[in-house]
C-alpha positions in Angstrom: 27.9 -45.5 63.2 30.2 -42.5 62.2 30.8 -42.0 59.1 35.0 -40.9 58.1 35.5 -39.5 54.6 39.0 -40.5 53.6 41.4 -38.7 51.0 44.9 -40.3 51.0 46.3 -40.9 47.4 48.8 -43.6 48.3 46.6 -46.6 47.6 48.8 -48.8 50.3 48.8 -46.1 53.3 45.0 -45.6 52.3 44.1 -49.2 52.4 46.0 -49.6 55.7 44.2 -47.0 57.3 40.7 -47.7 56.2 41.0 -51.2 57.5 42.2 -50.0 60.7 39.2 -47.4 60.9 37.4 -49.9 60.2 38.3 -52.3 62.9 37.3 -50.0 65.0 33.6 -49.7 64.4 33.7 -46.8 61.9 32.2 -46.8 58.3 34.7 -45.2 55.8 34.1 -44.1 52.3 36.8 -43.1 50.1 37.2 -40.3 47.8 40.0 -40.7 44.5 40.8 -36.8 44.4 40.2 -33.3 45.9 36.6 -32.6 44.1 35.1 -35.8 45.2 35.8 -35.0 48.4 33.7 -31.8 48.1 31.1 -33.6 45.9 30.9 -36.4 48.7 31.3 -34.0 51.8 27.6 -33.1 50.6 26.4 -36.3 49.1 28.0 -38.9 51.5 27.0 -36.4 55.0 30.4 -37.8 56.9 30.6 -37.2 60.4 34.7 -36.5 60.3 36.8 -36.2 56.9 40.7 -37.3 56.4 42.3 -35.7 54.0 46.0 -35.9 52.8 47.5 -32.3 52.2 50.2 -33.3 49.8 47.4 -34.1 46.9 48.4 -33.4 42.8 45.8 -31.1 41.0 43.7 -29.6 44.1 45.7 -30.1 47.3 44.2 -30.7 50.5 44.6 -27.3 52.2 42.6 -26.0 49.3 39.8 -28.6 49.9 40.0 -27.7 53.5 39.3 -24.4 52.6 36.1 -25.0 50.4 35.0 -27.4 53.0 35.1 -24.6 55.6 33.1 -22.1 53.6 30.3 -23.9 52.5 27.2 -23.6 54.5 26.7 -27.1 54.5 30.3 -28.8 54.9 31.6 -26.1 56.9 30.6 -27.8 60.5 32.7 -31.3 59.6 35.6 -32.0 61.7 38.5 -31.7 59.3 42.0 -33.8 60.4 44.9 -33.1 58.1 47.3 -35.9 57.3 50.6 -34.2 56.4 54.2 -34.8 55.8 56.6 -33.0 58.4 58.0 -30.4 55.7 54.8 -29.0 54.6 53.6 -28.7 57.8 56.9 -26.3 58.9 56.3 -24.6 55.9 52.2 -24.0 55.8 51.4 -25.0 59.5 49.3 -22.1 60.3 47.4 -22.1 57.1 46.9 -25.8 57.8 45.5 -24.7 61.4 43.5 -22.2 60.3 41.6 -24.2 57.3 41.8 -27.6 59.7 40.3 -29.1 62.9 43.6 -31.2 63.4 46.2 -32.2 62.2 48.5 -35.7 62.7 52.0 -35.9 61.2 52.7 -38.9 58.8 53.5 -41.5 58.7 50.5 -42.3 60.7 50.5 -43.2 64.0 47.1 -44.7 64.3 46.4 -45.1 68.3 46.8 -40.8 68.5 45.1 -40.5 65.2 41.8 -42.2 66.8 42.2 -40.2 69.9 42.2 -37.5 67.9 39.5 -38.9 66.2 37.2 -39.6 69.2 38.5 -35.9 70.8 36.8 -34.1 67.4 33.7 -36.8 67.3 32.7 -35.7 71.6 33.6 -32.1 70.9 30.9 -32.1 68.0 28.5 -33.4 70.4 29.2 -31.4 73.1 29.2 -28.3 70.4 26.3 -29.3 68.6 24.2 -30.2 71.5 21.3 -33.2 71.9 19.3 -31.8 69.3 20.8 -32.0 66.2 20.7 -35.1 63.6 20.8 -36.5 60.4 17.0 -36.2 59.1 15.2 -37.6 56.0 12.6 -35.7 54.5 10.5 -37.9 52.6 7.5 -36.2 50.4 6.4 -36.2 47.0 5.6 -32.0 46.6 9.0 -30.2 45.6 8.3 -27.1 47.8 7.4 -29.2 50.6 10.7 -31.1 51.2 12.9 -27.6 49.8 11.1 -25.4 52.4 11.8 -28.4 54.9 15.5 -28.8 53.9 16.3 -25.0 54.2 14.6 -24.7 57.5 16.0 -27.8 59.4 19.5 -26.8 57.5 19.5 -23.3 59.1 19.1 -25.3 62.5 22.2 -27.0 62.1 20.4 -30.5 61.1 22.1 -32.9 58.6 19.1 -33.3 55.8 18.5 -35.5 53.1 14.9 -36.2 50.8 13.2 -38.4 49.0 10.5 -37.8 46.4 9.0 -40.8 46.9 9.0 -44.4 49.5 10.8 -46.2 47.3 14.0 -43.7 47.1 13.5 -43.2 51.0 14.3 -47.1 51.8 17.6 -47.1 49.3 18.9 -43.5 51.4 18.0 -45.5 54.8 20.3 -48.9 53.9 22.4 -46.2 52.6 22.9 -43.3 55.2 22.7 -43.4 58.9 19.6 -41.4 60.3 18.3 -40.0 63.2 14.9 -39.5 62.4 12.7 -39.4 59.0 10.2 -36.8 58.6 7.2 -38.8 56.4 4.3 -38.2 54.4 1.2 -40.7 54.0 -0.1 -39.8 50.4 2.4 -40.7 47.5 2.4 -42.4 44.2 4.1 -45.6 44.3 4.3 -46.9 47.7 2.6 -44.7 50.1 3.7 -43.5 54.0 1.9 -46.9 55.1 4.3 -49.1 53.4 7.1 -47.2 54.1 6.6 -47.8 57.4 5.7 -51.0 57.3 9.7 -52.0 55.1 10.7 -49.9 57.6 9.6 -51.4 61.4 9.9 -54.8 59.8 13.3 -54.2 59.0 15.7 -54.7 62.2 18.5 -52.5 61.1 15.9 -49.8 60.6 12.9 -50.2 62.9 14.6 -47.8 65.5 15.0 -44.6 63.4 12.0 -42.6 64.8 9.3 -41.5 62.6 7.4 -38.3 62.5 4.6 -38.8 60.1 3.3 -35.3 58.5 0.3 -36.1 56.1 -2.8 -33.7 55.3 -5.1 -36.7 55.7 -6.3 -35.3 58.7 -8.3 -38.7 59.6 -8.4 -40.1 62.8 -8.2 -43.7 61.6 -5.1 -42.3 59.7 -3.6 -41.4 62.5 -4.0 -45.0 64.3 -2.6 -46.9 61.8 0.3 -45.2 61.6 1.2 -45.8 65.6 0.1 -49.0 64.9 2.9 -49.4 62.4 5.2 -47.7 64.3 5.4 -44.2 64.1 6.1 -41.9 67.0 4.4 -39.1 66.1 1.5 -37.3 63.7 1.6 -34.0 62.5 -1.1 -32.5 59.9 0.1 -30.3 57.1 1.2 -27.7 57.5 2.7 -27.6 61.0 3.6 -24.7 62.8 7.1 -24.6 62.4 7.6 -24.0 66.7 5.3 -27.5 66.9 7.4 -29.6 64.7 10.7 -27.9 66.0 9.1 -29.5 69.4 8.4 -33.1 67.8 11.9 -32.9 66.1 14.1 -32.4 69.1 12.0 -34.9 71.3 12.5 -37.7 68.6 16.3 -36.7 67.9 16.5 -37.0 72.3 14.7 -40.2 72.2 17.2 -41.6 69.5 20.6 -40.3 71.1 19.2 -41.7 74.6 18.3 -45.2 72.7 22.2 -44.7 71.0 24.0 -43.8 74.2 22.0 -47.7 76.1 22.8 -49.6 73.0 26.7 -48.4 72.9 26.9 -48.6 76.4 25.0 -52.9 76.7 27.5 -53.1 73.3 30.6 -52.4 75.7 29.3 -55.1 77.9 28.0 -57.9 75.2 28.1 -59.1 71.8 25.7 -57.7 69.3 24.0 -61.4 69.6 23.7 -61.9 73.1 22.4 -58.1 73.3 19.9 -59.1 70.6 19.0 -61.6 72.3 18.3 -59.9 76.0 16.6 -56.8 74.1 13.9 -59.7 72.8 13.1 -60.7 76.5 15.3 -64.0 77.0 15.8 -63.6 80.8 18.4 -66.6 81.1 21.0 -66.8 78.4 23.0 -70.4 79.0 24.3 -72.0 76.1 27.0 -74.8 75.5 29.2 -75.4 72.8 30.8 -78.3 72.1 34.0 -76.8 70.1 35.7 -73.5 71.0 38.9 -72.1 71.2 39.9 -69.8 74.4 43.1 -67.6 75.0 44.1 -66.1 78.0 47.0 -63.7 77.8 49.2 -62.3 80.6 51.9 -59.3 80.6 55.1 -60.3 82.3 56.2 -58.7 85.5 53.2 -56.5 85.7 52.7 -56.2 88.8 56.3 -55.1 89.5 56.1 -52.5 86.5 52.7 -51.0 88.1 54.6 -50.4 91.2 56.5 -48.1 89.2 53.6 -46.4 88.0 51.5 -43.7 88.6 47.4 -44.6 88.8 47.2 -42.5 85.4 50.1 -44.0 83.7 49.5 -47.4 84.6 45.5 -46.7 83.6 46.6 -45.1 80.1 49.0 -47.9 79.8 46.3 -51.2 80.3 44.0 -48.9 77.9 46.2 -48.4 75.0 47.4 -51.6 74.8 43.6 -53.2 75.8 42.6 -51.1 72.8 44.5 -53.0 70.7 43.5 -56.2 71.5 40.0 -55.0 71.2 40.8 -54.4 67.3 42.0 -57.5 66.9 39.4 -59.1 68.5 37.0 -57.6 65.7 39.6 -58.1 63.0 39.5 -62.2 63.5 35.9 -62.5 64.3 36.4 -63.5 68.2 34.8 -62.9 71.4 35.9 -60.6 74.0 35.0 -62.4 77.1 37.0 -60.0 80.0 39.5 -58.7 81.8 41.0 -59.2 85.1 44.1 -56.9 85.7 46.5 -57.7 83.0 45.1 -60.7 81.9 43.1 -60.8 78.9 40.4 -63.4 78.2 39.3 -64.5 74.6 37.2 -67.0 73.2 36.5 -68.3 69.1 33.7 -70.6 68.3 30.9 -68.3 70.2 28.5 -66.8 70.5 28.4 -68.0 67.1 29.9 -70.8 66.1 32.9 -71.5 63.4 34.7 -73.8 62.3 37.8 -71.9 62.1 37.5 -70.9 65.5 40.7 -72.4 66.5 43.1 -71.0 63.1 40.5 -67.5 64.3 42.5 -67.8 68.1 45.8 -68.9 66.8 46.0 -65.8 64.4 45.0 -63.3 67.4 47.6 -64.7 69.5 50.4 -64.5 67.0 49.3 -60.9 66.4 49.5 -60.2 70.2 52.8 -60.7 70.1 53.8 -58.8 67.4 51.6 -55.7 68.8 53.0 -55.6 72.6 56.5 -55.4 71.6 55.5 -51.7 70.6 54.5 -50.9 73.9 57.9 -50.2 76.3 58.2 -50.1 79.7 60.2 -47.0 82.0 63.6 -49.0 81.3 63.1 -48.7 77.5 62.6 -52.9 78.0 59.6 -53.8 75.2 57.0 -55.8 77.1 56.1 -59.1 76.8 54.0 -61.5 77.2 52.9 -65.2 78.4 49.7 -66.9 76.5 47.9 -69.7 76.9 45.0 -71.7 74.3 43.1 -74.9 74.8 40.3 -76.0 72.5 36.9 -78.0 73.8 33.6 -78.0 74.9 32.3 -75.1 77.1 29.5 -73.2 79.2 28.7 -70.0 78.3 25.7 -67.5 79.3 25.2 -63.9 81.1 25.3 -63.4 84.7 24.0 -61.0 86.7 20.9 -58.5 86.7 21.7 -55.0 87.0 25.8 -55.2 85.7 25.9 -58.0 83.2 28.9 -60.1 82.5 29.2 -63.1 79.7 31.5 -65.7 80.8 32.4 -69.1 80.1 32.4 -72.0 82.1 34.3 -75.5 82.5 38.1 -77.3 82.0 38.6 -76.3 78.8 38.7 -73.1 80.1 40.7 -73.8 83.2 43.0 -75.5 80.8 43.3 -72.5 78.4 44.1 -70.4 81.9 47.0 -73.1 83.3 48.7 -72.9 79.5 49.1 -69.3 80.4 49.7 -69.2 84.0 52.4 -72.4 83.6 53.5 -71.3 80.1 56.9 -69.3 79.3 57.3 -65.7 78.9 57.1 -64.4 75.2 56.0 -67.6 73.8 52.2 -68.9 72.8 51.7 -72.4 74.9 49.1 -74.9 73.8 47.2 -78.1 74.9 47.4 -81.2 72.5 43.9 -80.3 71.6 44.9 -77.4 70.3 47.7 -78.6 68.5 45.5 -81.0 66.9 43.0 -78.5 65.2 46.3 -76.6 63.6 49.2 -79.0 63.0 48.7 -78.7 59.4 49.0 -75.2 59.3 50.8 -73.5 61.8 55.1 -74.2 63.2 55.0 -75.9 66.3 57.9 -76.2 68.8 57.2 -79.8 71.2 57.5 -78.7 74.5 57.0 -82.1 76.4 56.0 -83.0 79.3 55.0 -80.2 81.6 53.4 -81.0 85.4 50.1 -79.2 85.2 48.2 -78.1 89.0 45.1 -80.5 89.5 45.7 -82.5 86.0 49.7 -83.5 86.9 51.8 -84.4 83.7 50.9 -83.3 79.9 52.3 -82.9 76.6 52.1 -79.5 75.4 53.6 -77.3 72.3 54.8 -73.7 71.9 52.9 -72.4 68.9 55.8 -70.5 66.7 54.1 -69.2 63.6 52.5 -69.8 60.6 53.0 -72.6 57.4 50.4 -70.6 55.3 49.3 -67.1 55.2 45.7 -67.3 57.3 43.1 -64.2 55.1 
């Protein structure tokens, strides 16, 4: 997960911002003033800091410039957050002692771009074999002659004396690979590794163990529990180099398939396929599915190029996405312009309908910022129903999750038959949130295949929904 430093001292832009970074997937630790975010640039190892330039006591340009002349901050991405004037008046300092800068107040969907431009180019720059590694060995001059080596090879490093301080730095830090000694008061190499494989938020860090117990039987254990690689003390440094960068290729190859199978499935379903269930059907007796629809699409696509019309379904997509992780929901698809989302699964709630209801009411808020050629603000038509459903993966070489059965057809007519700008739902629906949402009664409505219903236009909200 990358890591974002963040320096802004207005406590409601800052609190805005972190939640939106957060949304997104990326972990974000503040700092309260200029010198923390020195002390924590070290500490905290952050893959990107966000700093605002108009700070009191140590502004940010002079933190950017620290930053940048430290051997061990100097390679983080640095994006200024600056008001317009002091930009005209210190732009090029800003430039010079920056990675990036983005004017405030902050537009966030060219921040992250910016964002994810700075996060590839660091990949790209730093190449396959460099990581965040945790040295973890009880002799001082061990783990300093360790540190200064890997740190001259452009590796992130951190150590631990001892296993117990090497478990709190891995729930702690992310890492790509922990460099591990057998022999060492207090819990020894072997227990380490055993927390460590046992744990399933750890088990896949790779493990290079480097012990002078130069034992065979040593040496078998330790595979046994996990590790992917033994080393006696002391290794040639062009041996361990070697070890290093085929662990740190392992680990970005292992990142890479479980970002990629994330972009397809939920964490829970993935989970579930990693631990060999072939055939994933389940059904649930009480969710909540949306299907939304942008008005006269097709018309403004055919005025479009291929680019625009691509950049356009992505940034507002992208969106959605957020707000799909900010209420807890399930992305099910796309198809076009539509976009297809369910509550209650793959783990059910209770809530799942309030959870849906919430999403859809933010939807609308969210694609009135988007504008089409004419200046006209988009809009569009969506459509809920809440019952029982089908849901499982299909497919064996591109996998798909998907739901099946009239609820779902349902929640697809109250969008297809519903009216533009407005939020239609089935009396179902309508029964889950009556006491706290505005409805509008729409009546009867002739629906294809089910012929006359009673359906309502959800308005807003009675009660603020946290």
């Amino acid at each position: 997960m990358t890591k974002i430093l963040l320096l802004e001292d207005d406590e409601m832009k800052r609190d805005i911002l972190s939640r939106q970074l957060s949304n997104e997937g990326y972990r974000v630790v503040i700092a309260g003033n200029g010198k923390q975010v020195i002390s924590m640039a070290q500490s905290e190892a952050p893959h990107l800091i966000l700093i605002d330039m108009n700070l009191p006591e140590m502004n940010g340009l002079e933190v950017a410039r620290h930053l940048k002349t430290d051997d061990i901050t100097r390679h983080i991405p640095i994006i200024a957050l600056i008001d317009r004037a002091i930009l005209d008046n210190q732009g090029k300092e800003i430039e010079a002692s920056c990675d990036d800068y983005d004017i405030k107040p902050v537009d966030f969907l060219p921040l992250h771009r910016k964002i994810q431009s700075l996060m590839n180019k660091k990949v790209h720059d730093m190449g396959p074999h460099h990581g965040s590694v945790l040295i973890v060995d009880d002799q001082d001059y061990i783990r300093n002659l360790f540190c200064m080596q890997l740190r001259r090879e452009g590796h992130t490093v951190f150590d631990a004396a001892n296993g117990q301080q090497a478990l709190k730095l891995m729930r702690e830090h992310e890492f790509d690979l922990v460099l591990l000694d057998i022999m060492m008061p207090g819990m020894n190499g072997y227990q380490v590794l055993n927390h460590l494989k046992a744990d399933p938020s750890l088990r896949h860090i790779p493990v290079v163990v480097i012990s002078g117990v130069e034992d065979f039987d040593s040496i078998v254990r330790c595979v046994e529990l996990g590790a992917d690689d033994y080393l006696f003390k002391p290794p040639r440094w062009v041996l361990l180099q070697a070890r290093i960068n085929a662990c740190l290729e392992k680990k970005r190859l292992r990142d890479q398939s479980e970002r990629l199978l994330l972009n397809i499935l939920s964490r829970a379903i993935a989970e579930r396929l990693k631990q060999g269930e072939h055939k994933i059907a389940d059904s649930f007796p009480a969710v909540t599915v949306l299907f939304a629809d942008i008005i006269d699409f097709t018309r403004l696509s055919a005025r479009l190029s291929p680019i625009e019309l691509v950049d356009l379904l992505n940034d507002i997509f992208s969106v959605f996405d957020r707000l799909v992780e900010k209420h807890g929901l399930e992305k099910i698809k796309t198809s076009g312009d539509d976009y297809m989302v369910a509550g209650g699964l793959p783990t059910p709630r209770k809530d799942h309908a309030e959870a849906v209801a919430e999403m859809a009411l933010d939807m609308q808020e969210e694609i009135v910022q988007f504008k089409a050629k004419n200046g006209e603000p988009l809009r569009m038509r969506i459509g809920i129903n809440t019952g029982p459903v089908i849901a499982g993966v299909i497919g064996e070489k591109k996998f798909i999750y998907d739901l099946w059965g009239d609820t779902v057809n349902m929640a697809k007519r109250m969008e297809s038959e519903g009216i533009e700008g407005c939020i239609q739902v089935t009396t179902a629906t309508y029964e889950h949130l009556r006491d706290k949402y505005l409805f509008e009664k729409r009546g009867l409505i002739n629906v294809k295949h089910k012929g006359e219903m009673v359906t309502y236009l959800l308005v807003g909200r009675k009660v603020h929904i946290h």
